[in-house]
C-alpha positions as CSV (number, residue, x, y, z in Angstrom):
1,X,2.0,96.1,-14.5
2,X,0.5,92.8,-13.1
3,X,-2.9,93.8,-10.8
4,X,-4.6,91.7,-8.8
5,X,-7.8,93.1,-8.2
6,X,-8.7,91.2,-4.7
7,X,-5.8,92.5,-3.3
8,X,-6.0,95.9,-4.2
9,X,-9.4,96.2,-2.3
10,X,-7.4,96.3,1.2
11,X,-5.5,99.4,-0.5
12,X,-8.8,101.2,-1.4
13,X,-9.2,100.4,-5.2
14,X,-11.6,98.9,-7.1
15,X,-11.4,98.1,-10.6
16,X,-14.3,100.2,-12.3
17,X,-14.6,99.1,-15.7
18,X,-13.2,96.7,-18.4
19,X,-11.0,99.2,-20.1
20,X,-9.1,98.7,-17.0
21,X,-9.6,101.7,-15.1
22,X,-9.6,102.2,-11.4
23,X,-11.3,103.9,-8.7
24,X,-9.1,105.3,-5.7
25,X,-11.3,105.8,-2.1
26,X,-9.2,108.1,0.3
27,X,-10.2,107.5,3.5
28,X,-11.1,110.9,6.0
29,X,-11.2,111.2,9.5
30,X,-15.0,111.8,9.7
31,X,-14.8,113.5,7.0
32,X,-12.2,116.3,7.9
33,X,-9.2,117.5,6.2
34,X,-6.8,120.6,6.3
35,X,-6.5,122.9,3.5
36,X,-2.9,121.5,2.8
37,X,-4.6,118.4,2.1
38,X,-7.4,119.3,-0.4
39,X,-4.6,121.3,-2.0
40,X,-2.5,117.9,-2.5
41,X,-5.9,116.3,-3.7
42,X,-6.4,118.5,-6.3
43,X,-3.5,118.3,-7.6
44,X,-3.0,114.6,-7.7
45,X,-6.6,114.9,-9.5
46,X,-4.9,117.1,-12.6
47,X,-2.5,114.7,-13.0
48,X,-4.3,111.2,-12.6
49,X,-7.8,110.4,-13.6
50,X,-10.9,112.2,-15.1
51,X,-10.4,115.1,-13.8
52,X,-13.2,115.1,-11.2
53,X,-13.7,114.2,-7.7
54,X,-16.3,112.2,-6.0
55,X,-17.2,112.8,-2.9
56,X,-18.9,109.9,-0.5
57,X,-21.8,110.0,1.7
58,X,-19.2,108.8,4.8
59,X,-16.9,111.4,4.1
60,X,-14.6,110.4,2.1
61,X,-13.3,111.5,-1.7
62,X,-13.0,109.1,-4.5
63,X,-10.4,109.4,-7.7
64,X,-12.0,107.6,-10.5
65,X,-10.6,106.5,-14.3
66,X,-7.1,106.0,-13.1
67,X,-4.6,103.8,-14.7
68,X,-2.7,101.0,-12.9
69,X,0.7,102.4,-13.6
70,X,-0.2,105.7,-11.7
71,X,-1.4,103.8,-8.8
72,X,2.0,104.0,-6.9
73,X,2.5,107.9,-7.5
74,X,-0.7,108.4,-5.8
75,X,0.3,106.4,-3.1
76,X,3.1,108.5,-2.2
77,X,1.8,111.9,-2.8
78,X,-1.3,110.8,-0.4
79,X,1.3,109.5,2.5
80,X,3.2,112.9,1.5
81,X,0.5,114.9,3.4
82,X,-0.8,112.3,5.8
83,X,-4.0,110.6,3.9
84,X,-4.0,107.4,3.4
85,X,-6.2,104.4,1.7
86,X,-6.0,101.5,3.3
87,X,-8.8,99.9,4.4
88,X,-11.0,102.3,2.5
89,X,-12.3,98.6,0.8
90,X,-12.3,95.5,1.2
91,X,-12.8,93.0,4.7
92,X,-11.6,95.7,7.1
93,X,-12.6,98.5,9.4
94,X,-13.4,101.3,7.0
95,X,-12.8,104.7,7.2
96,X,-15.1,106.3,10.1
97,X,-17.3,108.1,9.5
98,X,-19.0,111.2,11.4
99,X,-22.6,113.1,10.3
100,X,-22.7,115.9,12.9
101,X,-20.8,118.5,10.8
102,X,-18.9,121.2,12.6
103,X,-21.7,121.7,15.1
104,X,-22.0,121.1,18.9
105,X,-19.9,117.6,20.2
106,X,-18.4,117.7,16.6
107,X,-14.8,119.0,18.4
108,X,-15.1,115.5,21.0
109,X,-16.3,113.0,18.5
110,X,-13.3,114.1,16.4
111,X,-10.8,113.8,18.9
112,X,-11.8,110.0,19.7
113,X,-12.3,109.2,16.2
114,X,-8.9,110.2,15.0
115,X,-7.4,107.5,17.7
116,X,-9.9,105.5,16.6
117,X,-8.9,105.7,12.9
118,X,-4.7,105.5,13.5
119,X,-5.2,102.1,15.8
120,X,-7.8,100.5,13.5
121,X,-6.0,101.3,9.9
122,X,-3.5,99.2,8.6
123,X,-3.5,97.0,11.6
124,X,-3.7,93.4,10.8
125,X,-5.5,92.1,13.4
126,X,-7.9,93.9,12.0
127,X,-8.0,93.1,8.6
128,X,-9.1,90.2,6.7
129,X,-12.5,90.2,8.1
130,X,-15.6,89.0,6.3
131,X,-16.8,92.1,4.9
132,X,-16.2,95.5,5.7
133,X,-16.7,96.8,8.9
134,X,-18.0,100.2,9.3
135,X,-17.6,102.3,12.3
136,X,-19.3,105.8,13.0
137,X,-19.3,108.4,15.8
138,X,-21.5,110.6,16.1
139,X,-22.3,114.0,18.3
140,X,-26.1,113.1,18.6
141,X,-29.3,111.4,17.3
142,X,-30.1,113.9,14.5
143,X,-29.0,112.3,11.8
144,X,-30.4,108.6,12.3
145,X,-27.1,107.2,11.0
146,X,-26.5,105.1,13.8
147,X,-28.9,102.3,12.6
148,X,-27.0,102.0,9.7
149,X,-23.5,101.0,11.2
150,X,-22.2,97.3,12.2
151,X,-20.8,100.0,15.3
152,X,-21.8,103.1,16.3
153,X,-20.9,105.7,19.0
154,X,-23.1,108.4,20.0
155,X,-22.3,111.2,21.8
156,X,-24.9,111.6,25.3
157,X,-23.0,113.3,27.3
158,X,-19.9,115.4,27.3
159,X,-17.6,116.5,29.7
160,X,-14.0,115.7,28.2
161,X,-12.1,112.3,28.5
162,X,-15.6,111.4,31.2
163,X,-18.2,111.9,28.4
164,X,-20.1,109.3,27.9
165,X,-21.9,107.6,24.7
166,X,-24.2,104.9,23.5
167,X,-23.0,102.0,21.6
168,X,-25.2,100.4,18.6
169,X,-24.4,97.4,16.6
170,X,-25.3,95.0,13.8
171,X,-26.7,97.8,11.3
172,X,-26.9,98.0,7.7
173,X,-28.1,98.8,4.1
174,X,-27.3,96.8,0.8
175,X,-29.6,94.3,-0.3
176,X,-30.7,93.6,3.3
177,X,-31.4,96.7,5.4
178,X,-31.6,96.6,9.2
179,X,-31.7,99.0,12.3
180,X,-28.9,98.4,14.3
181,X,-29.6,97.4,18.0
182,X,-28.7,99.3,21.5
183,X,-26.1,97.4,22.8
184,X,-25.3,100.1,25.8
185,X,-25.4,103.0,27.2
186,X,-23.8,106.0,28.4
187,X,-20.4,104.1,27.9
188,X,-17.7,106.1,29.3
189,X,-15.2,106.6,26.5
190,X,-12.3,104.4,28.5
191,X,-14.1,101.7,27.3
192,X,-14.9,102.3,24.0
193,X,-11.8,101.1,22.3
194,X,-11.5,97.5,24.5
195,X,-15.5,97.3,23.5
196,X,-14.9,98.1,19.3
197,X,-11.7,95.8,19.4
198,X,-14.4,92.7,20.7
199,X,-16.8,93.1,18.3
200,X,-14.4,93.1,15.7
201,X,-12.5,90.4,17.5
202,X,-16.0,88.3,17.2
203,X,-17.3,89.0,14.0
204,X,-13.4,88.0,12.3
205,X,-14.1,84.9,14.1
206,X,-17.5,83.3,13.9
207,X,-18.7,85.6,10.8
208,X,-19.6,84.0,7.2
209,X,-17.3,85.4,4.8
210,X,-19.3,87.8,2.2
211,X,-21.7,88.9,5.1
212,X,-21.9,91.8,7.5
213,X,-22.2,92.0,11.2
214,X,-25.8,92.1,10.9
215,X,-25.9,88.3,9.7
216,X,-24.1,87.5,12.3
217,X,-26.5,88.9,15.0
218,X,-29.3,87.1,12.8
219,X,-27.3,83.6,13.1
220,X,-26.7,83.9,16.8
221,X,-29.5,85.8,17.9
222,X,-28.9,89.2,20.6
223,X,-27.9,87.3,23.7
224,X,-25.8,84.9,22.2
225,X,-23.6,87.8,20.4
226,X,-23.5,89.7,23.6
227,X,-22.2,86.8,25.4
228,X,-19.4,86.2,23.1
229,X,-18.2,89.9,23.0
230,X,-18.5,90.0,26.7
231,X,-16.2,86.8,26.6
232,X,-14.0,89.3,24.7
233,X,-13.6,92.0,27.2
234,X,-12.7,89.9,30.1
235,X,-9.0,90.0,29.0
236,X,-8.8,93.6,27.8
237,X,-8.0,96.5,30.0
238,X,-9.8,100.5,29.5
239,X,-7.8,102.4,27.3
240,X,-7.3,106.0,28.1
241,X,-5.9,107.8,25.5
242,X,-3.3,110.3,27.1
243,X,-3.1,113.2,25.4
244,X,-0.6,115.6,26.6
245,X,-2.8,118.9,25.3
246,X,-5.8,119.4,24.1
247,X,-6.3,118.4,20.5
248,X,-9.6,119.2,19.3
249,X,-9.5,120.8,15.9
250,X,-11.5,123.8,15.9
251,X,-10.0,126.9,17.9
252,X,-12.0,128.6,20.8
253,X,-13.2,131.1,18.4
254,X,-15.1,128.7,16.1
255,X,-15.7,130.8,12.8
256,X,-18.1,130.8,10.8
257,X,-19.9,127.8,9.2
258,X,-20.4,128.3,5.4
259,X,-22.1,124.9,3.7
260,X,-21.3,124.6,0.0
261,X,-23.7,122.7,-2.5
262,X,-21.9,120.2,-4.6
263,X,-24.4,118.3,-7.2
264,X,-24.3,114.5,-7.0
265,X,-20.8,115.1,-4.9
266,X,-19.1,115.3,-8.1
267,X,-16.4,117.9,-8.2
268,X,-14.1,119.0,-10.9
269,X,-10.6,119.4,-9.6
270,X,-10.1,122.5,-11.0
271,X,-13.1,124.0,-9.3
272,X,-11.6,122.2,-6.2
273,X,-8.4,123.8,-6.4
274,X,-10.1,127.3,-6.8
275,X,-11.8,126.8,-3.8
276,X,-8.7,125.8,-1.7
277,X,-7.1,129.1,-2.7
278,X,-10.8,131.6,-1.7
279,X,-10.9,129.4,1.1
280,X,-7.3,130.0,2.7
281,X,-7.8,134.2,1.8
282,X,-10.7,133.6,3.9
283,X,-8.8,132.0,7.1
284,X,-10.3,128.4,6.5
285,X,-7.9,125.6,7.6
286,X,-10.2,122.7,7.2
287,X,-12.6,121.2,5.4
288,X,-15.9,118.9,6.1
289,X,-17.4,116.5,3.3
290,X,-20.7,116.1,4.9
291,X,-22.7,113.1,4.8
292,X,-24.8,114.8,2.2
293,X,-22.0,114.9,-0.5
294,X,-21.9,118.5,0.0
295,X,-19.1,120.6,1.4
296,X,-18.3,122.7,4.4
297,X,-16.1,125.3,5.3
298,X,-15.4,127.2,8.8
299,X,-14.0,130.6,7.8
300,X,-13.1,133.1,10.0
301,X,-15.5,135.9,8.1
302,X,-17.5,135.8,4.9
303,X,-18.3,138.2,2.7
304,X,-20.8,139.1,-0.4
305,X,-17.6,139.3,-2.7
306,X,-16.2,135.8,-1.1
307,X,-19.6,134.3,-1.9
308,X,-19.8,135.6,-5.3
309,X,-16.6,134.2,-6.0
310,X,-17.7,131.1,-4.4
311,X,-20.8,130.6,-7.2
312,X,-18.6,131.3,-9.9
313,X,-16.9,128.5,-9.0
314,X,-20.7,126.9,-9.5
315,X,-20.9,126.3,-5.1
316,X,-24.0,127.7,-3.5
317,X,-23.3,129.1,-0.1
318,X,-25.8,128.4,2.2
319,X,-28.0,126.1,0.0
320,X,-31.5,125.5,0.9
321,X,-32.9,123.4,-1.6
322,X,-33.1,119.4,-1.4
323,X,-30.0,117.4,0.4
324,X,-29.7,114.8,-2.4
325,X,-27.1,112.0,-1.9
326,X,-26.1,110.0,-5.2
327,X,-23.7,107.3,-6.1
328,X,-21.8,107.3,-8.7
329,X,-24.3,104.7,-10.8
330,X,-23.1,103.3,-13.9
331,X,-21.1,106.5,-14.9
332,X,-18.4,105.0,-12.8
333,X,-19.1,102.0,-11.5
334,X,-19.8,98.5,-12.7
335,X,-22.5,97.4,-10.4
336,X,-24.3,100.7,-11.4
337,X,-27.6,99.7,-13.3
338,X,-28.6,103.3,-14.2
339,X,-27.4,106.9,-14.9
340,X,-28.0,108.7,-11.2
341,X,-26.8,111.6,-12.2
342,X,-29.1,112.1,-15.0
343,X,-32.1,110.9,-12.9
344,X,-31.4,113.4,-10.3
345,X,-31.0,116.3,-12.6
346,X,-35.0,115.5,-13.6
347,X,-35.7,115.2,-10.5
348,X,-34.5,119.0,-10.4
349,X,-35.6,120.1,-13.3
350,X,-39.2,118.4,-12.6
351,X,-39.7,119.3,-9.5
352,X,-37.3,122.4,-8.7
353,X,-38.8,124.3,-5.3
354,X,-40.8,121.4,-4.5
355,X,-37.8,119.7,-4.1
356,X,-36.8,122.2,-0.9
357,X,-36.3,121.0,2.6
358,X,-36.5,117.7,1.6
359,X,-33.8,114.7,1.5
360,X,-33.7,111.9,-1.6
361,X,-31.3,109.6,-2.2
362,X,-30.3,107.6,-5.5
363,X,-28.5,104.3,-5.7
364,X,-27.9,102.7,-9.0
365,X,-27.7,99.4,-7.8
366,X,-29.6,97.5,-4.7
367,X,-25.7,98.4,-2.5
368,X,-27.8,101.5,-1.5
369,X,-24.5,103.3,-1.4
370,X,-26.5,106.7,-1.3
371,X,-28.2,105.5,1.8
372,X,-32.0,105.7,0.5
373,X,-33.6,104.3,3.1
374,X,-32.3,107.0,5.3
375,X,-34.0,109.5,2.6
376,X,-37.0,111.5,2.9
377,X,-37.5,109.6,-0.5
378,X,-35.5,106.6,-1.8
379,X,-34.9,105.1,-4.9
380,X,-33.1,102.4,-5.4
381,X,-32.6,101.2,-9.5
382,X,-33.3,97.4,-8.7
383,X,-33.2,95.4,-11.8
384,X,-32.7,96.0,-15.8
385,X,-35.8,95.6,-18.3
386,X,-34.8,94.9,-22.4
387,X,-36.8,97.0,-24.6
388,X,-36.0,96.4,-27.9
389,X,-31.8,96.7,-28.4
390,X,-31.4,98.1,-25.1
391,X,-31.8,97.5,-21.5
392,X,-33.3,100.4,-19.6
393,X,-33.8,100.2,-15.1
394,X,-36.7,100.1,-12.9
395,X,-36.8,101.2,-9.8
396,X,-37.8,100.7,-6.2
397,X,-39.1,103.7,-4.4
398,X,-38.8,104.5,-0.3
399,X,-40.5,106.4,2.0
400,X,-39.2,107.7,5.5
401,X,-41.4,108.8,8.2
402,X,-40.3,108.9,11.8
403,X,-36.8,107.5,13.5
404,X,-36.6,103.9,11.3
405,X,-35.6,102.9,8.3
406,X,-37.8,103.8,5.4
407,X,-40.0,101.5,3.5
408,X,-40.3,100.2,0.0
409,X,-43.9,101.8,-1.1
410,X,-43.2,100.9,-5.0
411,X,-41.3,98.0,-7.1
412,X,-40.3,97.7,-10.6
413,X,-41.0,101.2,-11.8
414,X,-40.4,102.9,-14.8
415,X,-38.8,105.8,-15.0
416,X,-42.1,108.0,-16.1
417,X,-43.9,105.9,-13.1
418,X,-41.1,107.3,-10.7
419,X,-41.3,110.8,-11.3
420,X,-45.1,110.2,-11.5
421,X,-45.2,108.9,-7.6
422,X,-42.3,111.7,-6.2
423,X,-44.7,114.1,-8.0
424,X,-47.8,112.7,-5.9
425,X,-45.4,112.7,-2.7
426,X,-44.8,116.5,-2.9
427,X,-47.9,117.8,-3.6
């Protein structure tokens, strides 16, 4: 079967290694789906693949180690239960993404991000861009993940198809970081849609290929970009989205909110698929990956013997150690420069209760993938050193203190030196 590996980005693959193995991103509406869904995952992760899950800091679950010839076949039994890849990489809206968890203005964000996601995905006019575009919406200020979108939409004000949000643009990580910008505010949600289609509509068409939003805001300075979008919106309309009942996901009667630990986001299928089946005795329809790699369920009761089940399965209800984002590093992927896995699980081990209440991230490559500068504590592995016969990484370290971004405090470490300087910042 004849691949062609720039062309299967738009589809949401990426090649991940010279033994010709793929990696499959399945895009989720902020990070939501039904039980009948993870059920369907987990199965098309027995049969395809390493038999583990990877689960994304923008909500959305990864297949890795696939073969090209089984690349169709999960095609189809994705579209059999209404997921879908496209767009999940390459130059096009990615899938969007929402960090407010099943709490308050979760229900509303969800119900304009799901139009959001069908009008945006697989629409030509909004593919091909320069780089990927990545949209979130979000149900408040909590999480600081706003300044790390080329658009964001956060929730100020609720009240229905009148509620009202603020708009940010031009943010992002990889090798440049930057704080995205307050374009507006209190935008009623009519106008949202006319508003996301003109940015997009601007960056396709003066942005340089390879770069982000953010360079483009850089090139033409603030009010230069906001003349060109507002150029844009002259000829588009409000768009009210007519919904004919009301379709917010979670009943009146919300449940119960049970978060469940997952280490490094990595899941075996069959753990997965165990947890589908406790889930569903418990009265849980959906699911949440969480921006912290974790998952969450909203069951209609828990109890002692659910939750015992639910750790011998290896989940943690209710975990209250470290949130701890990682990417996959170079146990999957070929821009990965170290093991992140193994790195965090030091950390652990080094540090265990110290760790608590805290948030790290680790990114094996300078991508920042595991969003570090949003991280309590950051590290990034930046570059590869030879000793000897092998090549071993160093690594930049971040600290976070207030709303911003954080800051690089330390370059070119080793990896005694790291531990060494988390150990000094949790004293």
């Amino acid at each position: 079967m004849n691949l062609d590996d720039q062309q299967l980005r738009i589809e949401g693959i990426y090649r991940q290694n010279e033994r010709g193995e793929y990696m499959q991103r399945v895009k989720l509406p902020g990070g939501i789906l039904s039980v009948v869904q993870a059920k369907a995952l987990a199965e098309l992760g027995v049969l395809y693949g390493s038999g583990t899950l990877h689960l994304t800091t923008r909500g959305s679950i990864e297949f890795h180690g696939l073969k090209g010839g089984d690349l169709p076949a999960i095609h189809r039994g994705l579209a059999a239960v209404g997921l879908f890849s496209r767009g999940a990489c390459g130059g096009a809206v990615r899938g969007i993404s929402c960090s407010s968890s099943f709490g308050p203005g979760f229900g509303r964000t969800q119900v304009l991000l799901r139009h959001f996601l069908k009008h945006f995905s697989g629409n030509p006019h909004f593919e091909g861009l320069p780089k990927k575009f990545k949209i979130a919406f979000e149900a408040g200020y909590e999480k600081s993940r706003h300044l790390i979108q080329d658009l964001a939409l956060v929730l100020v004000e609720e009240d229905g198809e009148n509620s009202r949000y603020d708009v940010w643009l031009a943010g992002g990580l990889g090798r440049e970081p930057q704080a995205g910008f307050l374009y507006a505010d209190r935008i009623p949600e009519s106008e949202l849609l006319p508003l996301a289609e003109s940015v997009i509509e601007v960056y396709r068409e003066w942005g340089e290929k390879g770069r982000r939003l953010k360079t483009l805001f850089n090139t033409l300075g603030e009010y230069e970009l906001r003349k060109r979008i507002a150029e844009r919106l002259k000829s588009k309309e409000p768009a009210r989205f007519i919904d004919g009942f009301a379709k917010q996901l979670l009943p009146d009667r919300r449940g119960l909110q049970l978060p469940l630990n997952v280490f490094a986001g990595e899941l075996s299928v069959q753990s997965f698929d165990q947890l589908i089946t406790l889930a569903v005795e418990q009265g849980c329809d959906w699911l949440l990956v969480t921006p912290d790699q974790d998952l969450e369920l909203l069951v209609a009761q828990s109890s002692e013997a659910f939750e015992q089940a639910l750790r011998a399965l290896g989940f943690t209800p209710n975990y209250q150690g470290s949130a701890l984002r990682i990417c996959p590093g170079n146990h999957e992927c070929r821009m990965g420069l170290c093991t992140t896995r193994d790195l965090a699980q030091r950390l652990v081990d080094e540090f265990g209760e110290r760790l608590n209440g805290r948030s790290l991230a680790i990114s094996g490559c300078r991508n920042s993938c595991a969003q570090p500068q949003l991280a309590e504590i950051g590290i990034i592995a930046s570059k590869l050193k030879r000793e000897g016969e092998t090549r071993v990484a160093l690594y930049d370290l971040y600290r976070r203190e207030g709303d911003g971004l954080g800051e690089a405090v330390a370059s070119g470490l080793t990896e005694e030196e790291l531990l060494a300087q988390v150990g000094d910042f949790i004293v």
